[in-house]
Each structure stands twice: as structure tokens, then as C-alpha cells.
C-alpha positions as CSV (number, residue, x, y, z in Angstrom):
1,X,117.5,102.1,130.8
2,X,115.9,98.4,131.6
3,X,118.5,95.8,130.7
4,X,115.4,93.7,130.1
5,X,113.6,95.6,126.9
6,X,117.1,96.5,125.4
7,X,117.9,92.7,125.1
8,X,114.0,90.9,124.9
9,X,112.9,89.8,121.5
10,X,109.7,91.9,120.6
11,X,108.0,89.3,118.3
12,X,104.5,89.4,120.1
13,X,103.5,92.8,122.1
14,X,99.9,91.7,123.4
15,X,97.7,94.7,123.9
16,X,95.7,94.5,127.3
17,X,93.2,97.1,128.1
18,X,94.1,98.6,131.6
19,X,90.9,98.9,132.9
20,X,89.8,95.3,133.0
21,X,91.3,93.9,135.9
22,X,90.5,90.4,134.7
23,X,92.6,90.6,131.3
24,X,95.3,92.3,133.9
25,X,95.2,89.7,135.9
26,X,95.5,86.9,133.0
27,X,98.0,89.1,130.7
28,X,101.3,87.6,133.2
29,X,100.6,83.9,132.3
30,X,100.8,84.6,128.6
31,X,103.6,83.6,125.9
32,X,104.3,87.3,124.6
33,X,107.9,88.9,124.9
34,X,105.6,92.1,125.7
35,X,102.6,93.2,127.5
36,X,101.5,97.2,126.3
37,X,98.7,98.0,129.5
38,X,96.8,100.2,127.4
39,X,95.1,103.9,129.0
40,X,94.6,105.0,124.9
41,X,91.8,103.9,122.5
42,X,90.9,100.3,124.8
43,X,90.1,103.0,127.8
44,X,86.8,104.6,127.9
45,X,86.8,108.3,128.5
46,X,85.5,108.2,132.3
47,X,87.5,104.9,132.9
48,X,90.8,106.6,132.3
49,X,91.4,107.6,136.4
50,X,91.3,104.4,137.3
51,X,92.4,102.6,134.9
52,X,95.9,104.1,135.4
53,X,95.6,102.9,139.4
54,X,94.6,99.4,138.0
55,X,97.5,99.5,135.6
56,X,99.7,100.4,137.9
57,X,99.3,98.4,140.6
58,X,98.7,95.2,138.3
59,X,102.8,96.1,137.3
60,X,103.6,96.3,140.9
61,X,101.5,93.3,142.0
62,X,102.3,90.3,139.8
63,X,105.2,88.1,138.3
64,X,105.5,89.7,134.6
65,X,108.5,87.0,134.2
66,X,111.0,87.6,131.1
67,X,108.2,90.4,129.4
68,X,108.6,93.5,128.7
69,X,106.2,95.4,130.5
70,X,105.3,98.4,128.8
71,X,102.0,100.9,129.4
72,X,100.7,102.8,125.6
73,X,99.8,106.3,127.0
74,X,97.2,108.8,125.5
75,X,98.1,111.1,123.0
76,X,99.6,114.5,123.9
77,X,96.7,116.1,121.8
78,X,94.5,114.7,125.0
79,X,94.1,116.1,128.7
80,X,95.5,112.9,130.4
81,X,98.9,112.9,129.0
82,X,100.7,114.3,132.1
83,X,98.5,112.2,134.5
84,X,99.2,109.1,132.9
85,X,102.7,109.5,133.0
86,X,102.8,110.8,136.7
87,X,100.5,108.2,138.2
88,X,101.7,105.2,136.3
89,X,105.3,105.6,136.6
90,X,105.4,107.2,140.4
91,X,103.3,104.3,141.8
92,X,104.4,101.2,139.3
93,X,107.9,100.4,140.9
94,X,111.2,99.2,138.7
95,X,109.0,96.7,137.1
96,X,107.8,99.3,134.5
97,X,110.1,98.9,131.6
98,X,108.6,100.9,129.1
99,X,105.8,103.7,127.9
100,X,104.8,104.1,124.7
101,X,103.5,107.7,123.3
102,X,100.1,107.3,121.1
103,X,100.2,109.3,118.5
104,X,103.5,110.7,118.5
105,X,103.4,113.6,116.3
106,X,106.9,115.4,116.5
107,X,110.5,114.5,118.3
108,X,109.4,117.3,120.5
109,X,106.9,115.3,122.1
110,X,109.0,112.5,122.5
111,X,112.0,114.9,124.4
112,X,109.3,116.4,126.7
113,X,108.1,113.1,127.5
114,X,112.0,112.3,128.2
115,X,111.9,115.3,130.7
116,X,109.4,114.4,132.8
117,X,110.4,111.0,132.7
118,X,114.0,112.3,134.3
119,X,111.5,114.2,137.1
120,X,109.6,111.4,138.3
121,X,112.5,109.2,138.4
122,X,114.3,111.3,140.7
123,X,111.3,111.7,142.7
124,X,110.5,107.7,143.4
125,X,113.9,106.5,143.6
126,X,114.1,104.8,140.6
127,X,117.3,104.5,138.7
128,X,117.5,107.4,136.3
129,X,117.1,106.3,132.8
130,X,115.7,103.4,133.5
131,X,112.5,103.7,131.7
132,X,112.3,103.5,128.0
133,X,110.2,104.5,125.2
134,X,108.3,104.0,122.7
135,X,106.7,106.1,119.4
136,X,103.8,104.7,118.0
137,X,103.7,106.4,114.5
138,X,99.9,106.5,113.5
139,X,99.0,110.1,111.7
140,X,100.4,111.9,108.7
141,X,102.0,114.4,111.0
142,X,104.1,111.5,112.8
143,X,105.0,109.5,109.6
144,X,106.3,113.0,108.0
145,X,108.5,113.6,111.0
146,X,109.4,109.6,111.4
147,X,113.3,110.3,111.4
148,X,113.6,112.9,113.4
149,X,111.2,111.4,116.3
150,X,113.6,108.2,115.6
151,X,116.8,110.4,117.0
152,X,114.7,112.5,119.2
153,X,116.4,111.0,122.9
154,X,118.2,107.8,123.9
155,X,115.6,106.6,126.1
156,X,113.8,105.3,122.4
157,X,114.1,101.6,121.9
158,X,111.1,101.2,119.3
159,X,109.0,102.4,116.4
160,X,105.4,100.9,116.7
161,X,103.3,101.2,113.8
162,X,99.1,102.0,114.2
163,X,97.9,101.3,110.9
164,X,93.9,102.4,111.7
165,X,94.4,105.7,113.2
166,X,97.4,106.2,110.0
167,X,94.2,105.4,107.6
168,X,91.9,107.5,109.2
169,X,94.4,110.5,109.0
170,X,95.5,109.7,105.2
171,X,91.5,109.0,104.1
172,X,92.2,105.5,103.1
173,X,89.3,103.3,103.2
174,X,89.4,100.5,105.4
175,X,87.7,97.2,105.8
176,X,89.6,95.3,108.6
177,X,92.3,97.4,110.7
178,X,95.8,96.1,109.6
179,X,94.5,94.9,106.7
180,X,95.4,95.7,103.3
181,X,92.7,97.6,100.7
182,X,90.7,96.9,98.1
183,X,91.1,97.8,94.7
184,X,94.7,98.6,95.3
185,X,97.3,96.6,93.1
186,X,99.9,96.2,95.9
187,X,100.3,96.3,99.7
188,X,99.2,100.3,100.3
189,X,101.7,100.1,103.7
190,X,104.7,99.3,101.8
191,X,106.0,102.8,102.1
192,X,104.8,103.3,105.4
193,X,106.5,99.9,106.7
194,X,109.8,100.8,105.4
195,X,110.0,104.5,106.3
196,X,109.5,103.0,109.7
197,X,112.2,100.4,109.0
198,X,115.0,103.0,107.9
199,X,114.7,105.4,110.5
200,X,114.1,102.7,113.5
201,X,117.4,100.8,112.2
202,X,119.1,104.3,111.5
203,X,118.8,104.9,115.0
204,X,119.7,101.4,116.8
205,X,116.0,100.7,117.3
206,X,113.2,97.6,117.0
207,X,110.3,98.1,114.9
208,X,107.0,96.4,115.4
209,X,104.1,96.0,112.8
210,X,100.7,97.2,114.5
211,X,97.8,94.6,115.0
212,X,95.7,93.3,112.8
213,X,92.0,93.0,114.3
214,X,90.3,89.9,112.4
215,X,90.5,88.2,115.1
216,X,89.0,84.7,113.9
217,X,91.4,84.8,110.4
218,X,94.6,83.3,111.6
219,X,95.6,82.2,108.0
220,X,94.9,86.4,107.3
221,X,97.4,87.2,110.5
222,X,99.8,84.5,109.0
223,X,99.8,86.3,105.7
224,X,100.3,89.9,106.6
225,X,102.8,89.4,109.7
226,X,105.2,87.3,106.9
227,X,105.4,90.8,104.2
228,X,106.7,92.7,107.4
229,X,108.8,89.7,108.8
230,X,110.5,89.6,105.3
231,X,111.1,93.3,105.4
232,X,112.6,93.0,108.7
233,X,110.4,93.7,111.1
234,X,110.6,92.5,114.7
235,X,107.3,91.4,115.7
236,X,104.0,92.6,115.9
237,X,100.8,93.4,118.0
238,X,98.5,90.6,119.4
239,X,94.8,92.0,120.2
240,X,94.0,88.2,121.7
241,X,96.1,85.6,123.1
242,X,95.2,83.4,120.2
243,X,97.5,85.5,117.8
244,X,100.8,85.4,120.3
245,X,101.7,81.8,119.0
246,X,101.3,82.8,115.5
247,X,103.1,85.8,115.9
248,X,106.6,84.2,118.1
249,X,106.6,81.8,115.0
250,X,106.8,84.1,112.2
251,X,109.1,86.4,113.9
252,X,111.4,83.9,115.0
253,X,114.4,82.8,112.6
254,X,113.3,79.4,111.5
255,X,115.5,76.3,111.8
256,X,117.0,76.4,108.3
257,X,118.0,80.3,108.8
258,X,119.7,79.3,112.2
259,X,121.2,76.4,110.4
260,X,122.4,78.5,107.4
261,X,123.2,81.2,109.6
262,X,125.9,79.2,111.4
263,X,127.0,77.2,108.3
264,X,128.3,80.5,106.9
265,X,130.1,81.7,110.4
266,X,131.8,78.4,110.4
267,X,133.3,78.5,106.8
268,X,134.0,81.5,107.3
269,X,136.1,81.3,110.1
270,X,137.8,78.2,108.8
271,X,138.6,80.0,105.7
272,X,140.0,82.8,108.0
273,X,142.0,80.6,110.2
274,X,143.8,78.6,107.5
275,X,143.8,80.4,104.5
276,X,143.8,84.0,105.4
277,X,141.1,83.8,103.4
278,X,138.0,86.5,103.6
279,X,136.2,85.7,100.5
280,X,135.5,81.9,100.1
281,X,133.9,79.4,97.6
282,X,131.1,77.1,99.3
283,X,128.9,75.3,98.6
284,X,128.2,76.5,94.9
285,X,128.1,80.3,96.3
286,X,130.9,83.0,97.3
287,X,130.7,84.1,100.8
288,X,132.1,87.2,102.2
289,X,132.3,89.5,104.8
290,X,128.7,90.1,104.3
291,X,127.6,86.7,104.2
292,X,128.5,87.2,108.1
293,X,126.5,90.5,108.7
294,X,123.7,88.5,107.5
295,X,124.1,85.2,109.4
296,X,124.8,87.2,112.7
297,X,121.9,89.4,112.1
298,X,119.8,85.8,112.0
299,X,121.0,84.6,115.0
300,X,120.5,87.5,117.0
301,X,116.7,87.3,116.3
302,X,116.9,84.1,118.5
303,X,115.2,84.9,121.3
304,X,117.8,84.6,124.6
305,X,114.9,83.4,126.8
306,X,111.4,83.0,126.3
307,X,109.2,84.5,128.7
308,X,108.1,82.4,131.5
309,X,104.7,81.4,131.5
């Protein structure tokens, strides 16, 4: 499986549609940890053929950098499952890190898509395994099987959430995608968010928020990426390069975590060293053990490198 999305922070996954050459063409010079060349819902019916060529040769063509380069393909409820996965990953080269199933509705799907994965890397030469994947959980069907889709193959690296296509199959009402609704004394998602969060973590995996499409409302964006970010959430989706900013700030441990972080490792460790000592007084607080689960599960949110721009 790709050393690269194993390791890479996930705090921005910018969705570019992969029929648009131009946006595929300006998607490599962006600051996201991860690009998701979309063939689902930003693909037009009779645009899907050629999109997946575009897609795929945009993966081969340019200098992705640090990103994770990832492709969303359609549902398997659709006729152009198969094809996306057959033309996309035969003609993308190594480069192609990850492919995400839309509408995963079952762990089957996921260990058929495994399958033919295992096929068409023996057929182009590319190193078995080496392509991960991705569930994006966005229909009652998928959210009632969330944790056995989350153990379904050990090619999964990530839980994605689609919070329209989830309110369309529920019957919520819904003003803005992502948003939260009206008339509602809470955040409706709350559930949703950490059923995701158990069964991703359960399972060793990230776990992104889905987008949010009010695209002009950054204060909005900054509102509703923070309640996942405080649940523990990786990152989210960007639907415009104006969001990615935003987004690897909120999901980056800020510099009093990283400070506090360390502050606990290293008295800690000094209470270890010359006292024997694994339960400590400091600082008006007791640390333990788990004072250090928690400061090393900070500073492993710091990103290793950023991606190159």
C-alpha cells in the first residue's frame, strides 16, 4: 500500500471534477494534503468516458508533489463502476495512491473492489497492494453497516463522510449541504460523526468530515470543521481552493497543543528517569500514563511535510 497516504495528514481533500481539464491542470499547485479527481456526482452522465482518460492521464502527467492523489469512483449501484476502476488504475501509473467507493453500501462492496484491485495490479506491473481505499459512507444502508465496511480489507485507510446524499436517504431537510438544520436543538450529525469516528479508529483508520458547499461563508466553514476537529476528526473536504487554508488550520494541532503536548512527554520522562515515577504532580495537575497517549496523539497530527506547492 502507498507509503505516501498511510503517513500524509488528510486535513484538506480538495474535490476536483475530472472532466475539467483546467481544474486538473490547476489542482497540482494547490496546498491540500489530498486531491479526490472526482468521476461521481461533479461528472455529467455522458462525460463519464472521458473523463476517466482525463483523470488518468492528468495522475500520470503532472508533479502531484507530497498529495495524496486519490480518484472518488461511482457507486456500484451505477453501470460505470467496473470501467472506472479498470481505466483509471491500468493507465494512471504508481502515482495513483488512492480510490475512494461512492456510496459504499456493504463491506462486500468494499472486498470486491479489493479483488479487482489485486487483478489490475498484476496486470500493469504495479506493486501489489499498493493502492488503497477509501469508503465514503453517505446512505442509511452504509451508515447501518459502518463497522463492518470499517474491517472489510486492509487496503482501507479512510472513512469519508457525504453528508447530502446521507440527508437525502434519511429525509432530512436540508438548506446548505454540510450544514446543520433548522429547527433542530443540536448538531443532527452528531451520531453520524461519531459512528464514523469509532469504527474508523477501531480499525486503524483516518476519518474525514465531508464538504460543506457555502462556498462564500468562511466564518460558516470555520464553525462546522471545529465540532468535527474537536471530536477528532482528521480533516475535511474543500469544494474550492479558498477553503484548503481554512481547513490545514483547523485540523492542525495548534501551537499551545504542540507546546502542551511536549511539556507533558518531558515531565514525564524526567519523572521516569529519576524517580521511577509514572504518575507525577505538575504544574497543579497529575499526569499519567495517559497524559502521554494524549500528548503523542497531538503531535502525530503534525503534519511530516506539507505538500509542495
Amino acid at each position: 500500500m502507498s507509503s505516501r497516504s498511510r503517513a500524509h495528514a488528510r486535513r484538506s481533500v480538495l474535490a476536483v471534477p475530472g472532466s475539467s481539464e483546467r481544474f486538473l491542470s490547476k489542482a497540482p499547485q494547490l496546498a491540500c494534503d489530498m486531491v479526490l479527481l472526482d468521476l461521481e456526482d461533479a461528472v455529467a452522465p455522458e462525460e463519464k468516458p472521458a473523463a476517466r482518460a482525463k483523470v488518468a492521464n492528468a495522475i500520470g502527467k503532472f508533479d502531484w508533489g507530497n498529495k495524496i492523489v486519490g480518484v472518488r469512483l461511482n457507486a456500484f449501484s451505477t453501470p460505470y463502476t467496473f470501467r472506472d476502476v479498470l481505466e483509471v488504475v491500468s493507465n494512471a501509473g504508481p502515482r495513483l495512491d488512492i480510490v475512494m467507493l461512492a456510496k459504499t453500501a456493504n463491506a462486500q462492496e468494499i472486498a470486491a473492489l479489493d479483488l479487482i484491485l489485486n487483478q489490475i495490479e498484476l496486470e500493469a506491473g504495479i506493486e501489489p497492494g499498493h493502492i488503497g481505499l477509501e469508503a465514503l459512507i453517505e446512505s442509511a444502508d452504509g451508515l447501518a453497516n459502518i463497522r463492518e465496511i470499517a474491517g472489510s480489507s486492509p487496503r482501507l485507510e479512510a472513512l469519508a463522510f457525504g453528508p447530502g446524499d446521507l440527508a437525502a436517504s434519511l429525509g432530512m431537510p436540508m438548506g446548505v449541504v454540510g450544514d446543520t438544520v433548522a429547527n433542530y436543538p443540536g448538531d443532527h450529525y452528531h451520531s453520524v460523526c461519531m459512528s464514523l469516528l469509532l469504527a474508523a479508529r477501531t480499525h486503524g483508520l483516518a476519518v474525514v468530515d465531508g464538504p460543506y458547499l457555502g462556498l462564500d461563508d468562511h466564518e460558516r466553514l470555520r464553525e462546522l470543521s471545529q465540532r468535527t476537529r474537536a471530536l477528532g476528526f482528521d480533516g475535511k473536504w474543500a469544494i474550492h481552493p479558498d477553503q484548503i487554508e481554512l481547513l490545514n488550520e483547523i485540523y492542525s494541532p495548534t501551537e499551545q497543543e504542540i507546546a502542551r503536548a511536549r511539556e507533558m512527554l518531558s515531565a514525564l520522562d524526567l519523572a521516569a528517569s529519576d524517580e521511577g515515577k509514572g504518575a507525577i504532580r505538575h504544574g497543579g495537575e497529575m499526569f499519567d500514563e495517559v497524559n502521554r497517549k494524549m500528548a503523542l496523539s497531538i503531535l502525530a497530527r503534525i503534519p511530516q511535510k506539507d505538500p509542495q506547492v
